[in-house]
N, C-alpha and C positions, 0 to 999 in steps of 0.2 A: 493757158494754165501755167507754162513753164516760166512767163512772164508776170503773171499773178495781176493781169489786165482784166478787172472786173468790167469794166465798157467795151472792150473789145470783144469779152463772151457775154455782154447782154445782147450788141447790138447783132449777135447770131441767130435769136429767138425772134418770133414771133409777138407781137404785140402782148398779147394774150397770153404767150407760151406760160408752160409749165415744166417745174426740177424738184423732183422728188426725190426722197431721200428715205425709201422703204425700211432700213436698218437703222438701231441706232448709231446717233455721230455725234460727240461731246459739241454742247454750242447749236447745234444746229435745229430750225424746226422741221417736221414732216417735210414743208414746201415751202416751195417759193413762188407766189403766182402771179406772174404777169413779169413782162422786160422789165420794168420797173423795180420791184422788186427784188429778181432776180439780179440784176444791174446792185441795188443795194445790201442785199446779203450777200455778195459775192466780195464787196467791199470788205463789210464790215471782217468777213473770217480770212481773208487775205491781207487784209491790213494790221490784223491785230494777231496776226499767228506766225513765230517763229519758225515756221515750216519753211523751206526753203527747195524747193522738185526740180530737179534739176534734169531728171531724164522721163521719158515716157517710153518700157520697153516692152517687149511681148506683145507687141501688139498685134490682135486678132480680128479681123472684120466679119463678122456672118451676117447675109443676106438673108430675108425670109421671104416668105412665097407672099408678101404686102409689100409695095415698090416704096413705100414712105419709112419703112420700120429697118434699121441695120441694129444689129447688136456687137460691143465690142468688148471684149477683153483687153486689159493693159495692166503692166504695175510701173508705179509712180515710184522713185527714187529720187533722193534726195539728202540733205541736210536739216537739222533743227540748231537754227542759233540760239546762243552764241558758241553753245559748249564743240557745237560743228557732227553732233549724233546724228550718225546716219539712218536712215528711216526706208522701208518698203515696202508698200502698198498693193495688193492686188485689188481690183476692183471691175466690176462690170456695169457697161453702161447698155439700157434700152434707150434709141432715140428716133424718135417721130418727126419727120420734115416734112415738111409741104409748103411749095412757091419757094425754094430756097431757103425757106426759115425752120429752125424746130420748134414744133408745137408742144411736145412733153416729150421728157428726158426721166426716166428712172435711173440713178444713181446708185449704185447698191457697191458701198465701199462697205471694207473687213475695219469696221469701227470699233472692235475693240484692240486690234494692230495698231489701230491709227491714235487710241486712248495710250496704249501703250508705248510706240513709238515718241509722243509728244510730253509722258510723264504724266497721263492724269489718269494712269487704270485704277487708282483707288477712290480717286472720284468718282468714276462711272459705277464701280463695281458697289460704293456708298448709296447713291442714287438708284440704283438698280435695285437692292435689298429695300429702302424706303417705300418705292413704288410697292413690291410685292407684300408689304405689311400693309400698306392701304395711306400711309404718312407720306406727306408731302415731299416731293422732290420730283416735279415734272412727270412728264409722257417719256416712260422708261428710260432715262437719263436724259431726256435730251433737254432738259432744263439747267444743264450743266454751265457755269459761261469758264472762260478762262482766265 
């Protein structure tokens, strides 16, 4: 991640695997299904996102009574170029491995921080009123792009 190596976290998953994204995220959809996939929407929001993470801190491992499932907290730090605004994330991850690979990943990042952090809370908050009127503008923002 701190590298913004979309092949280096596809080839983590499972052929098959799944990344979800329960919350809304500006840009993003629900999932991503399969390495493939995964592998390419990781591209595309790393490559076209002035995000710049520079630390990964807090970091919390919890074990569950399932030997494939850890659960982790962390917040993401960082930069957004060029203006160099600093940005911080809390976020938790659910993640499923099996044979070394993960199978499904629930991501559940603080996606209005992260709207806000990145400058586009009034597009989400735009997007989000549309949807509750029943008028076009995606699955609760997340038909946002950048």
């Amino acid at each position: 991640m701190l590298d913004r190596d979309a092949d280096a976290l596809a080839e983590l998953y499972a052929v098959d695997g799944v990344h979800e994204f329960p919350f809304t995220f500006p840009g993003l959809p629900g999932r991503f299904t399969g390495r493939e996939e995964i592998r390419a929407g990781y591209h595309a929001l790393w490559d076209g996102s002035p995000a710049r993470p520079e630390e990964i801190r807090d970091v919390v491992v919890h074990e569950s009574a399932d030997p494939q499932v850890l659960t982790v907290e962390q917040t993401v730090t960082g930069t957004v170029a060029p203006e160099g605004r600093p940005f911080r994330f809390p976020g938790l991850l659910v993640l499923r491995a099996r044979d070394g690979r993960l199978v499904h990943v629930r991501d559940y990042m603080d996606g209005l921080g992260v709207a806000h952090g990145m400058g586009r809370l009034d597009a989400v908050a735009a997007a989000l009123r549309e949807d509750a009127s029943g008028e076009p503008g995606g699955d609760a923002g997340r038909g946002i792009r950048r």
